[in-house]
Backbone as XML, in Angstrom:
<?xml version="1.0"?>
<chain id="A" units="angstrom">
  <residue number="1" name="UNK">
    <atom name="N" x="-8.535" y="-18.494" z="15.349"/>
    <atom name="CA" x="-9.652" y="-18.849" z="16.200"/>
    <atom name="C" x="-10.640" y="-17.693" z="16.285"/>
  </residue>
  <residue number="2" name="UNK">
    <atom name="N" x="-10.262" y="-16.569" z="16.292"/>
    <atom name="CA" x="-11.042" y="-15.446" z="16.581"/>
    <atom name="C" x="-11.674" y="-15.178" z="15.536"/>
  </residue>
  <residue number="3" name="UNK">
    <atom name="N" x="-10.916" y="-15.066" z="14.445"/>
    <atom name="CA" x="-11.474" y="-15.308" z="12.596"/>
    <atom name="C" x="-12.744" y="-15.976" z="12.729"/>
  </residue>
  <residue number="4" name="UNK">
    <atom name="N" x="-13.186" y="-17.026" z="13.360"/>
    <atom name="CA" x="-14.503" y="-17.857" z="13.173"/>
    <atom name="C" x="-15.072" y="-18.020" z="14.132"/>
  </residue>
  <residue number="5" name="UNK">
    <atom name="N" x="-14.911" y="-17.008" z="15.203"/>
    <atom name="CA" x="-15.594" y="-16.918" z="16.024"/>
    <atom name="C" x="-15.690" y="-17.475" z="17.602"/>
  </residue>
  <residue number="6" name="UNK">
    <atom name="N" x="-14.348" y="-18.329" z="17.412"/>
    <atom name="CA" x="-14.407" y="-19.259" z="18.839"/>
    <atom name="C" x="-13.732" y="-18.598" z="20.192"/>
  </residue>
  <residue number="7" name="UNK">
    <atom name="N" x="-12.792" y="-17.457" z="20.161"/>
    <atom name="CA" x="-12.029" y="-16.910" z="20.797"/>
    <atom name="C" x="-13.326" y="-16.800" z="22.648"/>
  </residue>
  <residue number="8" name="UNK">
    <atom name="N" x="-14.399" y="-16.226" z="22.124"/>
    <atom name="CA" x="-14.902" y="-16.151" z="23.315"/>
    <atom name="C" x="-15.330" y="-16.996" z="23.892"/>
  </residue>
  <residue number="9" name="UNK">
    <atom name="N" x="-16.011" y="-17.702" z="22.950"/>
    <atom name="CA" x="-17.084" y="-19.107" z="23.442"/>
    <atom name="C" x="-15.373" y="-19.682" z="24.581"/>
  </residue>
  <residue number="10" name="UNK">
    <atom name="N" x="-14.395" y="-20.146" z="23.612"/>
    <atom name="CA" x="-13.617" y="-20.385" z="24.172"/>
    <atom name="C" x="-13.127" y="-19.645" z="26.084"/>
  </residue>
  <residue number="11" name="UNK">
    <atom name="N" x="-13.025" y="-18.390" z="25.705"/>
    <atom name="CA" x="-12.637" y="-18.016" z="26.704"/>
    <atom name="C" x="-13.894" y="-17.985" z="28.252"/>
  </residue>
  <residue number="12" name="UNK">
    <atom name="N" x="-14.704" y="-18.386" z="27.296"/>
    <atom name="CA" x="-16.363" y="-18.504" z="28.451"/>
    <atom name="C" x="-15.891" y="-19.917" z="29.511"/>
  </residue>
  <residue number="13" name="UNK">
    <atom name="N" x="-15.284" y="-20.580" z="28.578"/>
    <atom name="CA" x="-15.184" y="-22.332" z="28.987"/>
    <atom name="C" x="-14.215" y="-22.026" z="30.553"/>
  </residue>
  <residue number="14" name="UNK">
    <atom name="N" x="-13.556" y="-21.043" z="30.606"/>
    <atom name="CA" x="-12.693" y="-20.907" z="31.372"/>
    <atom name="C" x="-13.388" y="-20.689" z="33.108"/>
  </residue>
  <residue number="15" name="UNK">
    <atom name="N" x="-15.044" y="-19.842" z="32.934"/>
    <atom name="CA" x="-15.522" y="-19.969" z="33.970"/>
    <atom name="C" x="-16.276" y="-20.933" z="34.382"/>
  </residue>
  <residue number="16" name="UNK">
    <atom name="N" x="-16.372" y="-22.485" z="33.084"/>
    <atom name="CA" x="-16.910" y="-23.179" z="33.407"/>
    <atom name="C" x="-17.012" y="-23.864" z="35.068"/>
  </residue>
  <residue number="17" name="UNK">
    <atom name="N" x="-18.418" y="-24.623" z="35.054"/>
    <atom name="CA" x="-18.536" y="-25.064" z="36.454"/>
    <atom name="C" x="-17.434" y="-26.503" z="36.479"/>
  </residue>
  <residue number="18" name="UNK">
    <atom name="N" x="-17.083" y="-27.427" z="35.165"/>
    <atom name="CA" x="-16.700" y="-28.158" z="35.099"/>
    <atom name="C" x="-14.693" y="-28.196" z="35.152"/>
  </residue>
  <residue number="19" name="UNK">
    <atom name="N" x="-13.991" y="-28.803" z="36.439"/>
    <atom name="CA" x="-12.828" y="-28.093" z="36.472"/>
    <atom name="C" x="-12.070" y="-28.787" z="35.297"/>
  </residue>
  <residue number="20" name="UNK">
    <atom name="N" x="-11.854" y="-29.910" z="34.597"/>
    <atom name="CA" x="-11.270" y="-30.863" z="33.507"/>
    <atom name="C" x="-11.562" y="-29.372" z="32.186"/>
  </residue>
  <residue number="21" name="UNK">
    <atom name="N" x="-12.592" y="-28.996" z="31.992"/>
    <atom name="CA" x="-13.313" y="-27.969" z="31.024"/>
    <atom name="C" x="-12.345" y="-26.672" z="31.043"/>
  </residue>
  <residue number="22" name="UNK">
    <atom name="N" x="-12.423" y="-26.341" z="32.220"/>
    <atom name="CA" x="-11.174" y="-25.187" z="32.954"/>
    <atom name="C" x="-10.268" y="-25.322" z="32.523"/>
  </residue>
  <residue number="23" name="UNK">
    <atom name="N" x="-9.246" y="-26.437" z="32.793"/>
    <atom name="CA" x="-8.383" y="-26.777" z="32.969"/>
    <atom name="C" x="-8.176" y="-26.685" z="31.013"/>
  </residue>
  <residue number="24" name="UNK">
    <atom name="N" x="-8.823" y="-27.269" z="30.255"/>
    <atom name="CA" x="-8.412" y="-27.884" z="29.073"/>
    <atom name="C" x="-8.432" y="-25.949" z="28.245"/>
  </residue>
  <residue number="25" name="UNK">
    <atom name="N" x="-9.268" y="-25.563" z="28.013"/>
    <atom name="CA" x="-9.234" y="-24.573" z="28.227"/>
    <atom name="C" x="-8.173" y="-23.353" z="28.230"/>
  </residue>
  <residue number="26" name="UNK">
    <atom name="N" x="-7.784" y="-23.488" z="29.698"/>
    <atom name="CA" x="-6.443" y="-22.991" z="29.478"/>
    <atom name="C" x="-5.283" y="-23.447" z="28.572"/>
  </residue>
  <residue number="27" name="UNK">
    <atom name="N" x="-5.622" y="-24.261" z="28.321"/>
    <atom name="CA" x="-4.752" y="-25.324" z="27.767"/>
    <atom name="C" x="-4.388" y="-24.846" z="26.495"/>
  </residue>
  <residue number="28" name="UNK">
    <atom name="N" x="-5.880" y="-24.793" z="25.787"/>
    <atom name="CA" x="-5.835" y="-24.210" z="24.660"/>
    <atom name="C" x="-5.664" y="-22.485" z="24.415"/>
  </residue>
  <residue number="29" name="UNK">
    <atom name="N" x="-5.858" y="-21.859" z="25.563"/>
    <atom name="CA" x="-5.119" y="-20.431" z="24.945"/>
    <atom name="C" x="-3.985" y="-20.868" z="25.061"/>
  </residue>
  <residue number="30" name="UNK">
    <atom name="N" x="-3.071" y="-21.372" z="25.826"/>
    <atom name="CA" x="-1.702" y="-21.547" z="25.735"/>
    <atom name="C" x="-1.416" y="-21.829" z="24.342"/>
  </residue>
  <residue number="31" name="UNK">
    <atom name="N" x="-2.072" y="-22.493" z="23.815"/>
    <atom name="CA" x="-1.446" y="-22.649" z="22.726"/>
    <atom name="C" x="-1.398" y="-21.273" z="21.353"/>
  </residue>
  <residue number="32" name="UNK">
    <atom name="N" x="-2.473" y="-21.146" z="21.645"/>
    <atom name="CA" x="-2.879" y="-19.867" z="20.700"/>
    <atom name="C" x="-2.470" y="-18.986" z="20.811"/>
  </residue>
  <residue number="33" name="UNK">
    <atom name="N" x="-1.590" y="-18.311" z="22.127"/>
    <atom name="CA" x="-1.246" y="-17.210" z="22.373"/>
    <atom name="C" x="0.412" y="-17.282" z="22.238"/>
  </residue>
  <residue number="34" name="UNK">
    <atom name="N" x="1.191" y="-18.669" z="22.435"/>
    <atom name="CA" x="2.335" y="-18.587" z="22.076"/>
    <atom name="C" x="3.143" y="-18.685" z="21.029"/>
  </residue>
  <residue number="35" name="UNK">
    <atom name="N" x="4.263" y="-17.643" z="21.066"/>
    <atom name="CA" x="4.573" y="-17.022" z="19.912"/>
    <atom name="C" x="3.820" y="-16.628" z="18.321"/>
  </residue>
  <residue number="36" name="UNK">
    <atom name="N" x="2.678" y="-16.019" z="18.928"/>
    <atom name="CA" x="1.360" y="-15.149" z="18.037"/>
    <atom name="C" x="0.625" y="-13.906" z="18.583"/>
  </residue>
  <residue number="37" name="UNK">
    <atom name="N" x="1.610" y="-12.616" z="18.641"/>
    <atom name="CA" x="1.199" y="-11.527" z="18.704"/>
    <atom name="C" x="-0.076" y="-11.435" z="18.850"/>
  </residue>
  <residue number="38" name="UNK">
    <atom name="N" x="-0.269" y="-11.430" z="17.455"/>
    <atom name="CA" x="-2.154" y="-10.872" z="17.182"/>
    <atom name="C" x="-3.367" y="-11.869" z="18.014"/>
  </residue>
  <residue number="39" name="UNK">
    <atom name="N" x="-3.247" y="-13.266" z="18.164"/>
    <atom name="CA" x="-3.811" y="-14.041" z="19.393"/>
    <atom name="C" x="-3.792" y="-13.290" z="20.836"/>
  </residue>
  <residue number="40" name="UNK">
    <atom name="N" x="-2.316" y="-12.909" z="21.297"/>
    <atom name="CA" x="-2.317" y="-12.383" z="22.292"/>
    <atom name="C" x="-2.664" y="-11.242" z="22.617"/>
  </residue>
  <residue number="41" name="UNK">
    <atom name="N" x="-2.706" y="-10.314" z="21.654"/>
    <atom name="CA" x="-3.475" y="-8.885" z="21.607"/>
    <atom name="C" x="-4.754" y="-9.494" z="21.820"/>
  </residue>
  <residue number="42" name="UNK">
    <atom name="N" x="-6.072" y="-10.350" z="20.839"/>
    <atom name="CA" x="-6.886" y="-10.530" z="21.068"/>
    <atom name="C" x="-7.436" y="-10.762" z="22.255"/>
  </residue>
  <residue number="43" name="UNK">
    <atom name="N" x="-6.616" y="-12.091" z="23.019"/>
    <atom name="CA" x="-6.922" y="-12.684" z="24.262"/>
    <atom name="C" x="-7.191" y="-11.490" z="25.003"/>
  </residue>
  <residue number="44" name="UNK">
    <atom name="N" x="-6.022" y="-10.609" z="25.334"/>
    <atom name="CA" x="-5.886" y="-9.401" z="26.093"/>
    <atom name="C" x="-7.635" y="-8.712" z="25.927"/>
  </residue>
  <residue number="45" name="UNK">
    <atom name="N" x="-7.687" y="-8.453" z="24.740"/>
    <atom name="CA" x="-8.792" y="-7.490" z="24.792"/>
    <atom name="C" x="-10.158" y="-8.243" z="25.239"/>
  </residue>
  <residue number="46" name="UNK">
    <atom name="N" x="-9.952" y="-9.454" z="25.205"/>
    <atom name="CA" x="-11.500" y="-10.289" z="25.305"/>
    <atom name="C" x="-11.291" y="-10.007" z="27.027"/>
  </residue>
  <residue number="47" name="UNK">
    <atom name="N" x="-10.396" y="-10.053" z="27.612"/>
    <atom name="CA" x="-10.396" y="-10.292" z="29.221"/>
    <atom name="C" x="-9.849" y="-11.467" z="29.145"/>
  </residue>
  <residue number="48" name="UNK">
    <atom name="N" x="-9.533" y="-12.072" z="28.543"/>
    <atom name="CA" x="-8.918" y="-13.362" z="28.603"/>
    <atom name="C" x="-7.509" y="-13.327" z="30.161"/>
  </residue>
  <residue number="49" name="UNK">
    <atom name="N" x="-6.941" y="-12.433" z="30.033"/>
    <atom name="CA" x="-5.916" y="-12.150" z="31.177"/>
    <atom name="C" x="-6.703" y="-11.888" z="32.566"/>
  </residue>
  <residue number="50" name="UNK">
    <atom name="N" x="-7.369" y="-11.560" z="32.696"/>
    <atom name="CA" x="-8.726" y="-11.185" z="33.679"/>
    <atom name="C" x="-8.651" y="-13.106" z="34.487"/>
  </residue>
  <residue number="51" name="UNK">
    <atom name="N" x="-9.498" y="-13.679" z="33.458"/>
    <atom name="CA" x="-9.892" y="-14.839" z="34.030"/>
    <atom name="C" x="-9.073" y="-16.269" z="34.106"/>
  </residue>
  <residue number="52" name="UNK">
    <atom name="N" x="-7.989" y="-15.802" z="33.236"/>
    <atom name="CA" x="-6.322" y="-16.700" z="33.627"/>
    <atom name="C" x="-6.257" y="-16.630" z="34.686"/>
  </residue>
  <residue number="53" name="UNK">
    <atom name="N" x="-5.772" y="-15.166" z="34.847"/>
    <atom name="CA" x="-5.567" y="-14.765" z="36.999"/>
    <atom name="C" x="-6.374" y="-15.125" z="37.853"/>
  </residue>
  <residue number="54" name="UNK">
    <atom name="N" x="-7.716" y="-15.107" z="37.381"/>
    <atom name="CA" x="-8.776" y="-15.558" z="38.699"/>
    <atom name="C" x="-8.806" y="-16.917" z="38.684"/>
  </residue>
  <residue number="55" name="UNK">
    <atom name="N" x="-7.892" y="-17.862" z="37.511"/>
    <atom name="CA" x="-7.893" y="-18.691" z="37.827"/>
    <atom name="C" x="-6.904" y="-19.693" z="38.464"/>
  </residue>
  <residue number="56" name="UNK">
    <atom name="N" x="-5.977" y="-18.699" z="38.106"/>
    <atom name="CA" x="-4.566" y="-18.993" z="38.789"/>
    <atom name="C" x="-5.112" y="-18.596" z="40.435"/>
  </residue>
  <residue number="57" name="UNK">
    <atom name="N" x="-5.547" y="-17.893" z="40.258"/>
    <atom name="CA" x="-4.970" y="-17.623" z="42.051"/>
    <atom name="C" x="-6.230" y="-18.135" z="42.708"/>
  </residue>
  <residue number="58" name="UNK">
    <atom name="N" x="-7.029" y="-18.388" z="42.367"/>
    <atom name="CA" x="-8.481" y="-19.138" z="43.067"/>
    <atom name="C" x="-9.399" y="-19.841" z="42.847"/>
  </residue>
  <residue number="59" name="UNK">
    <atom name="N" x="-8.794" y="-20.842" z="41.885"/>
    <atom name="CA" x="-9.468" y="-22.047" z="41.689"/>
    <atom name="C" x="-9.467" y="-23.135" z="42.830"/>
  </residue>
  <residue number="60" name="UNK">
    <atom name="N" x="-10.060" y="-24.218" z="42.765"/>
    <atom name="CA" x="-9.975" y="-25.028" z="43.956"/>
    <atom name="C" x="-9.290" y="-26.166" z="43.128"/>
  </residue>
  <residue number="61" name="UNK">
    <atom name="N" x="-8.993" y="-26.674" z="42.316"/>
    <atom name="CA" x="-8.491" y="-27.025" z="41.345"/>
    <atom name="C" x="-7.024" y="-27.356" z="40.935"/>
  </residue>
  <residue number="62" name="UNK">
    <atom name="N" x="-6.444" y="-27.683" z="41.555"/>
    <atom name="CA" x="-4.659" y="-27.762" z="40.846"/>
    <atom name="C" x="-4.247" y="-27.519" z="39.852"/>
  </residue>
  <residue number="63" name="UNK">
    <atom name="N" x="-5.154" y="-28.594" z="38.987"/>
    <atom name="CA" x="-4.850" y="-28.653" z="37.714"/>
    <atom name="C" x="-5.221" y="-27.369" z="36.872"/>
  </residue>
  <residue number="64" name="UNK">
    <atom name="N" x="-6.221" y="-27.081" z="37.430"/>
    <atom name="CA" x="-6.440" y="-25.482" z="36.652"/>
    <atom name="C" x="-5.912" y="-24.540" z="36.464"/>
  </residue>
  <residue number="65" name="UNK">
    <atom name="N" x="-5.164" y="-24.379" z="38.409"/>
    <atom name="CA" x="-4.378" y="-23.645" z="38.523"/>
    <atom name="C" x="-3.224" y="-23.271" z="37.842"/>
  </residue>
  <residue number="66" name="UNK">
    <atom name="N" x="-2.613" y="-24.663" z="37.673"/>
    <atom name="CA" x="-1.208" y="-24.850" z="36.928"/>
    <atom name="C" x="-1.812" y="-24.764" z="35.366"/>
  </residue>
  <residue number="67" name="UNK">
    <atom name="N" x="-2.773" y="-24.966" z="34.191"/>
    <atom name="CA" x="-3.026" y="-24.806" z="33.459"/>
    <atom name="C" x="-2.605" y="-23.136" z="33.064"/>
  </residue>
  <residue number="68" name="UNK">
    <atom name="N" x="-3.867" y="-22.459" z="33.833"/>
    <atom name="CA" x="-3.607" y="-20.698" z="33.711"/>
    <atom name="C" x="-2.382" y="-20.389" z="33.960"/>
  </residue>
  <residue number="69" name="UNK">
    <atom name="N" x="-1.598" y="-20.803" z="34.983"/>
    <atom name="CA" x="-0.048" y="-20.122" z="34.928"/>
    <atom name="C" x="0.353" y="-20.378" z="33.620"/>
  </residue>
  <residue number="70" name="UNK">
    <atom name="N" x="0.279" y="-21.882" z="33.010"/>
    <atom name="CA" x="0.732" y="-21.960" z="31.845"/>
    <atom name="C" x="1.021" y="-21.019" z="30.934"/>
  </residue>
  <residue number="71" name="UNK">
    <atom name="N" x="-1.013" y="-20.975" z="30.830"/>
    <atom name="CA" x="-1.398" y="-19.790" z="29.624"/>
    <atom name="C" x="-0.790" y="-18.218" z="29.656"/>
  </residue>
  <residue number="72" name="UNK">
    <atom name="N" x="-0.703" y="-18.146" z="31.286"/>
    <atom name="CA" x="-0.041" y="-16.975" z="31.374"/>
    <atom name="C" x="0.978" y="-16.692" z="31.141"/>
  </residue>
  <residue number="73" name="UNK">
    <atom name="N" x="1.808" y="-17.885" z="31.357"/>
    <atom name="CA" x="3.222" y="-17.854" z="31.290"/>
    <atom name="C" x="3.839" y="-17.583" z="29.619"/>
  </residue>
  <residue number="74" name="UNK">
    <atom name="N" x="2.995" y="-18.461" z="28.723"/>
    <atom name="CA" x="3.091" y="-18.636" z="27.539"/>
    <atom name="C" x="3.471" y="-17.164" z="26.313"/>
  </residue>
  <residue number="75" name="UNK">
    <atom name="N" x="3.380" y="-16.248" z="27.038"/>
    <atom name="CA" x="3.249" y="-14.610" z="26.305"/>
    <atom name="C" x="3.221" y="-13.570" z="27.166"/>
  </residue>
  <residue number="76" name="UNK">
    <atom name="N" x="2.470" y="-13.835" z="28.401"/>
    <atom name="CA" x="2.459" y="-12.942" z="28.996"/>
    <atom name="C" x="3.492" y="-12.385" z="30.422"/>
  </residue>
  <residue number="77" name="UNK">
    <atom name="N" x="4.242" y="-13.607" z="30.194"/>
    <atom name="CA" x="5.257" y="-13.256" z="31.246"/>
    <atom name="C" x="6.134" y="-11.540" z="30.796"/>
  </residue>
  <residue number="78" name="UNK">
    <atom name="N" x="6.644" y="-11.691" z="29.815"/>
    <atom name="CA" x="6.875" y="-9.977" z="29.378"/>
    <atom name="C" x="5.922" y="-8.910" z="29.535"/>
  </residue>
  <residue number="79" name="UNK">
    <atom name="N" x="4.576" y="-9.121" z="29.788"/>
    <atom name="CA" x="3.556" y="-7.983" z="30.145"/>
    <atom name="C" x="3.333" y="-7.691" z="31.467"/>
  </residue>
  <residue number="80" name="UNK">
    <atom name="N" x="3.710" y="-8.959" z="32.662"/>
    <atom name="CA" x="2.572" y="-8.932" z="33.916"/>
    <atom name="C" x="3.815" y="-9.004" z="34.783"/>
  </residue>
  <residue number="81" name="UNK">
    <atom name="N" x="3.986" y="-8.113" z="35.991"/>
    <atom name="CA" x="4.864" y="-8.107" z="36.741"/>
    <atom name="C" x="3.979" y="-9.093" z="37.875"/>
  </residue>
  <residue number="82" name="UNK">
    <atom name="N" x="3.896" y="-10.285" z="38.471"/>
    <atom name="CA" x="3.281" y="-10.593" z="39.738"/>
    <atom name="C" x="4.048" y="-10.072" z="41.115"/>
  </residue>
  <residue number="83" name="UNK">
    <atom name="N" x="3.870" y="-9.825" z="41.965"/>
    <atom name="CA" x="4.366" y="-9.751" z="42.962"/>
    <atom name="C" x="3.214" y="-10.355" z="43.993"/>
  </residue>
  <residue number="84" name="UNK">
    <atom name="N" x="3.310" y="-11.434" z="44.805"/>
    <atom name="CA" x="2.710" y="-12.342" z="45.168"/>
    <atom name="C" x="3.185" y="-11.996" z="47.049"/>
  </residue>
  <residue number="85" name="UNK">
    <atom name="N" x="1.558" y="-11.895" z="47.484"/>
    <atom name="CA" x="1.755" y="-11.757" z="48.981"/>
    <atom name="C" x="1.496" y="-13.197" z="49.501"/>
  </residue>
  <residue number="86" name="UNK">
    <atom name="N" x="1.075" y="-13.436" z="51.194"/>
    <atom name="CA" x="1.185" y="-14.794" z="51.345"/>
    <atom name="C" x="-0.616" y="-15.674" z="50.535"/>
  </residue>
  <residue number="87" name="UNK">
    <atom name="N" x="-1.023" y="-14.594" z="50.193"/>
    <atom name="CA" x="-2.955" y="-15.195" z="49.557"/>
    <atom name="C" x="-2.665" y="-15.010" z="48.279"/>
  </residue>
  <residue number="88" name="UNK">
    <atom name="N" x="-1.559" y="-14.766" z="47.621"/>
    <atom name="CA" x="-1.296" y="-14.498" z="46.163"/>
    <atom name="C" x="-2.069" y="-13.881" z="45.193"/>
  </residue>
  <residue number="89" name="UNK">
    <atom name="N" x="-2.521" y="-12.811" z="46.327"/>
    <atom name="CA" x="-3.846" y="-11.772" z="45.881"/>
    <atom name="C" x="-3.027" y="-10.247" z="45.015"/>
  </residue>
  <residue number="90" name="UNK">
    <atom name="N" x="-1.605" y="-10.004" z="44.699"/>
    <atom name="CA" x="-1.382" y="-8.880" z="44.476"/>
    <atom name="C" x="-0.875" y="-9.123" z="43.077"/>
  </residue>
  <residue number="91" name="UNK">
    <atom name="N" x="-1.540" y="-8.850" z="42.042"/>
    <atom name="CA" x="-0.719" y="-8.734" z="41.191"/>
    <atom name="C" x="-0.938" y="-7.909" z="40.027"/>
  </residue>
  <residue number="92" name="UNK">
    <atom name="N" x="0.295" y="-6.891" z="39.540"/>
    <atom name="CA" x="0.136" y="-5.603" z="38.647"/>
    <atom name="C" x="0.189" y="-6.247" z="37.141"/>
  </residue>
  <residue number="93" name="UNK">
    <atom name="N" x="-0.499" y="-5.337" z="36.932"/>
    <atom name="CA" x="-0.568" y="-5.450" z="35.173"/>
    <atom name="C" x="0.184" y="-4.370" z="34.774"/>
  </residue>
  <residue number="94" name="UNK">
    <atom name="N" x="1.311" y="-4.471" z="33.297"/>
    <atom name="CA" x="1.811" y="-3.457" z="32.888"/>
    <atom name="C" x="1.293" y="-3.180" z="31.984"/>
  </residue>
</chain>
């Protein structure tokens, strides 16, 4: 994906105003990032992990919500320690 250019456009879709757009979105890094190193290095460096989290933890959205955990979940559970207060505002990056 990044090869032809879509990695960002893609990862733009994620602040879309539209939540279905959001949602799908995540959808699709999930896919790209699991079990594929070099995807997940990429994602990482675009900020892609940046706007998973902001969307996990503060979307208005359900479906979004649960989308980004997805994506997050998908590779990055071995990188990201969460530790979650009661606003699920705390969480470390390793």
């Amino acid at each position: 994906m990044h090869a032809i250019g879509g990695l960002v456009p893609l990862l733009g879709y994620l602040k879309n105003s539209h939540a279905s757009l959001r949602a799908r979105a995540a959808e699709v890094v999930s896919t790209i990032v699991q079990n594929n190193p070099k995807s997940q290095q990429l994602v990482m460096e675009a900020n892609g992990l940046e706007l998973l989290l902001s969307n996990f933890i503060s979307d208005s959205d359900i479906t979004v919500r649960t989308k980004a955990l997805g994506a997050i979940s998908c590779k990055f559970d071995a990188d990201i320690f969460m530790i979650f207060s009661d606003d699920l505002k705390h969480v470390i990056v390793m």
